[in-house]
C-alpha positions in Angstrom: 55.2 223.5 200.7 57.0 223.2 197.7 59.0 219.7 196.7 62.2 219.5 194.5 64.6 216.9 193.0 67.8 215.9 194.0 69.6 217.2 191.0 68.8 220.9 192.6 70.7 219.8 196.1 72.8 221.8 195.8 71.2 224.9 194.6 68.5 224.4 197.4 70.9 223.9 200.4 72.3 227.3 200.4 74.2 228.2 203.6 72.0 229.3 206.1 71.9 229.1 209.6 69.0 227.0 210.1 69.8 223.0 209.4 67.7 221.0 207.7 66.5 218.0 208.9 66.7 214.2 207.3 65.7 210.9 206.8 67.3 207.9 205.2 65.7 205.1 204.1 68.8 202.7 204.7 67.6 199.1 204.0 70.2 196.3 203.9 73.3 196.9 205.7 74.4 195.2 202.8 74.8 198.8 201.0 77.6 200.2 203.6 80.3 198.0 201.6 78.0 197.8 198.1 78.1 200.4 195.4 74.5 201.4 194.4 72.0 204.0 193.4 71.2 204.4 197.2 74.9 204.7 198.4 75.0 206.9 195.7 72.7 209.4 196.5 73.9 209.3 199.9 77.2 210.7 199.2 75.9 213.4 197.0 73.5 214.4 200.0 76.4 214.7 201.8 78.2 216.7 199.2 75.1 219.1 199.2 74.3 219.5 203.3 75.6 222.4 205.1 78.2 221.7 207.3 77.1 221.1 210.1 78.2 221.4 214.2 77.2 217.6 215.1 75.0 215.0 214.1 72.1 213.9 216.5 71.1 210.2 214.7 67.8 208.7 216.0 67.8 204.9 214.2 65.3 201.9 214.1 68.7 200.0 215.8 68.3 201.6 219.5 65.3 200.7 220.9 64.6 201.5 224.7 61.2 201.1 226.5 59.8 203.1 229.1 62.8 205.7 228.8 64.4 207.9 225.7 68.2 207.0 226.0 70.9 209.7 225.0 74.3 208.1 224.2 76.8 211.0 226.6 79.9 208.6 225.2 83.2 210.8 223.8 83.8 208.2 221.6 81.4 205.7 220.3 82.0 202.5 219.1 81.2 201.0 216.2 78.2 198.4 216.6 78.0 195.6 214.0 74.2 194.9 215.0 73.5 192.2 212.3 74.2 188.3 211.5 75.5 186.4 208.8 77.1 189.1 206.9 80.4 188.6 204.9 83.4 189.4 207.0 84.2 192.8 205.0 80.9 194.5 206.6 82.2 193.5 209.8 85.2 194.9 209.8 84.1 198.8 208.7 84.5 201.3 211.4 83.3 204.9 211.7 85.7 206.7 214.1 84.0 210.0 214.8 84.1 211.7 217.9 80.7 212.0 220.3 79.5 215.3 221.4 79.1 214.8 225.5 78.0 218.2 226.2 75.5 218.4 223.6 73.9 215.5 224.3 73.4 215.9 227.8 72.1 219.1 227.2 69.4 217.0 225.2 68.4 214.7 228.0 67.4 218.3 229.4 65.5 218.9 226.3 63.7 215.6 226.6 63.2 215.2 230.3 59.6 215.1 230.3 60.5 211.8 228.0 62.2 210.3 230.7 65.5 210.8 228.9 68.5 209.3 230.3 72.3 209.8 229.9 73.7 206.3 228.3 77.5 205.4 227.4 77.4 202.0 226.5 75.7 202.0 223.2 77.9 204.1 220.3 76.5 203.7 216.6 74.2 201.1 215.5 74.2 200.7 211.6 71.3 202.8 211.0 73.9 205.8 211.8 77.5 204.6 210.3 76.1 202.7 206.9 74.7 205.8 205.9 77.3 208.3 207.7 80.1 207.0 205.9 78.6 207.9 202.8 77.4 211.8 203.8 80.3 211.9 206.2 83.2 209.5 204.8 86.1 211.5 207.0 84.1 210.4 210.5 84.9 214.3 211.3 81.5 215.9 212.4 80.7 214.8 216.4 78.0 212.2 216.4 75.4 210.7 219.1 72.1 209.0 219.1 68.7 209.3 220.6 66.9 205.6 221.5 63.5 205.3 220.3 60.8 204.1 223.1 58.8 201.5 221.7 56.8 202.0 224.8 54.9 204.9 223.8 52.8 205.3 221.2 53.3 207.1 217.5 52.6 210.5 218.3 55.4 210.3 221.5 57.8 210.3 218.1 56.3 213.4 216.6 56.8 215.3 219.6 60.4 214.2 220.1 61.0 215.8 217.3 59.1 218.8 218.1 61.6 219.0 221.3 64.8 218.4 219.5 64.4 221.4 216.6 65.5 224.3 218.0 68.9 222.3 218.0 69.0 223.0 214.2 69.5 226.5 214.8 72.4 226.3 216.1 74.3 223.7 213.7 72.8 220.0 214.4 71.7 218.2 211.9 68.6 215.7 212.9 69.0 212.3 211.3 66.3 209.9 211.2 67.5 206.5 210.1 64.4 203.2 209.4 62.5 202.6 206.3 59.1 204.0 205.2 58.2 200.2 204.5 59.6 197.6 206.0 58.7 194.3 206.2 61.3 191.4 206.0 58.6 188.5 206.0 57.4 189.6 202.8 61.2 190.1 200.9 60.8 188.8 197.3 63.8 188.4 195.4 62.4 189.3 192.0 62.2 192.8 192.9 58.5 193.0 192.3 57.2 195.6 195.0 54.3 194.5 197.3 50.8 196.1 196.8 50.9 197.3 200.0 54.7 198.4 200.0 53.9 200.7 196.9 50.4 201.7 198.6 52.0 202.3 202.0 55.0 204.3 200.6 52.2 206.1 198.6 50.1 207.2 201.1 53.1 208.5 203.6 54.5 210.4 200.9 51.2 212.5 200.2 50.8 213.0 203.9 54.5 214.6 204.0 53.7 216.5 201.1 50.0 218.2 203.2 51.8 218.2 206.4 49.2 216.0 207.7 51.3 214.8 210.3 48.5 213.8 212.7 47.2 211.0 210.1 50.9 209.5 209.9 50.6 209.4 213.7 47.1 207.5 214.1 47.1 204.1 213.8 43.0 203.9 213.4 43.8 206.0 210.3 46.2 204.3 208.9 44.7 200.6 209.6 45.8 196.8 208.8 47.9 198.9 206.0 50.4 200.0 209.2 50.7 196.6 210.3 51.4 195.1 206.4 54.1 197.7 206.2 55.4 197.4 209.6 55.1 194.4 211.3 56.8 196.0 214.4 57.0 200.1 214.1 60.9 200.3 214.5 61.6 201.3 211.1 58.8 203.6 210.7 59.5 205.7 213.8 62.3 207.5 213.2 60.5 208.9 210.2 57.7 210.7 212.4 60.8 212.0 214.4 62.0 213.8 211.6 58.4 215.0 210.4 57.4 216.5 214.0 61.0 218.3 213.7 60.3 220.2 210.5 57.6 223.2 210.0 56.4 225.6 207.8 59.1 227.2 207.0 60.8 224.2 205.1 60.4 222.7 201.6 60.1 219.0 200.9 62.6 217.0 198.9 62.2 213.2 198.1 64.9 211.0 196.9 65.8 207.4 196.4 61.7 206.4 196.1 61.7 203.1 194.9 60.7 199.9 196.3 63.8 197.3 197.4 63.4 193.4 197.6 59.5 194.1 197.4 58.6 195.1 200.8 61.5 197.5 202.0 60.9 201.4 200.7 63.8 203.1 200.7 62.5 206.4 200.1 64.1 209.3 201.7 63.1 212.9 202.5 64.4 216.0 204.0 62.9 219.2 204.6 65.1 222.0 204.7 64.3 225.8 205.3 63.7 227.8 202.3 
């Protein structure tokens, strides 16, 4: 596997049928309305992706138990799923259009999950404060997958595994958390945490081997897991995205650094050579 720079985006993401597949670190909903290096490098993602059909988002913001929820709605609302916000974050919308079919077709996909057709739920900000950056016209069909914080770490990995074959024919797999993420431990100062820089470390070289099974053991990965993840939400979505990759694809990092010293917002997205 061979890793590369976001300056050669666009050289990399040459058209081809096969979609790549990606994961944001999104942090503070605070950067949907605030101008930044990470808003920035989502937008010139999006300038470098193919095109594609639909968007099938799987965020730390939907979490089911006992069941893997696909949201079947033509038209999802927008969910402001946060408090104490200025009023200008709650007032951003991001009109696109679901994709019904598709996403019944995944509840087929995943119905050894115990996947489930849902219409109430729409997009959470871990989908529209990053899609308005890659996306900003709301035009490409978007839905989202729920994440069951019933099962254990590896149930992620093989949700993935079920949901590839959708990038051969134009869906681009979205995984939306944080690498590290742990709000008790937010420092102001910007310092990063020990175990932020540590955590973000050692997920970053298992990426690199493909030593998904490691990322997926929590004996293996020890109190460090529960330092950087006080509850797994955030780190979830990233194993979603891992188990829907393979050998075929080259690894590209951006945005690595550590924000409010315990949040990573790393990203990553491996696309087919």
């Amino acid at each position: 596997m061979q890793t590369h720079s976001l300056h050669s985006l666009r050289d990399r993401f040459a058209p081809t049928q096969r979609m790549p597949v990606v994961f944001l670190g999104h942090g503070s909903p605070m950067h949907a309305i605030a101008e930044g290096p990470f808003s920035q490098a989502w937008a010139t993602l999006g300038q470098g992706l193919p095109r594609p059909n639909a968007i099938l988002v799987v965020s730390a913001h939907w979490m089911t138990r006992g069941t893997t929820l696909v949201d079947v709605s033509a038209l999802p609302r927008t969910i402001h799923d946060f408090n104490g916000f200025p009023d200008a974050l709650y007032a951003e919308q991001y009109p696109a259009q679901g994709q019904p079919n598709l996403a019944r077709e995944v509840v087929s996909l995943l119905a050894s999950h115990r996947a489930e057709e849902d219409d109430t739920w729409g997009l959470d900000h871990g989908a529209w404060a990053v899609l308005k950056y890659l996306y900003p016209e709301a035009d490409v069909p978007v839905f989202q997958v729920s994440i069951d914080m019933g099962q254990g770490l590896t149930h992620q990995l093989e949700i993935g595994q079920a949901l590839s074959d959708l990038r051969d024919r134009g869906v681009l797999i979205l995984g939306s958390g944080n690498i590290v993420h742990n709000l008790r431990r937010l420092s102001f100062d910007g310092k990063p945490e020990a175990f932020a820089l540590e955590f973000d470390d050692l997920v970053t070289g298992r990426l690199i081997e493909r030593d998904f099974d490691t990322l997926a053991n929590r004996e293996k990965l020890g109190s460090l897991l529960s330092e950087a993840h006080p509850s797994v939400d955030h780190y979830l979505p990233a194993l979603t995205i891992a188990g829907a990759s393979d050998q075929r694809d080259d690894l590209l990092f951006m945005t690595d650094s550590i924000d409010l010293g315990s949040i990573s917002m790393r990203s990553f997205i491996f696309h087919p050579r």
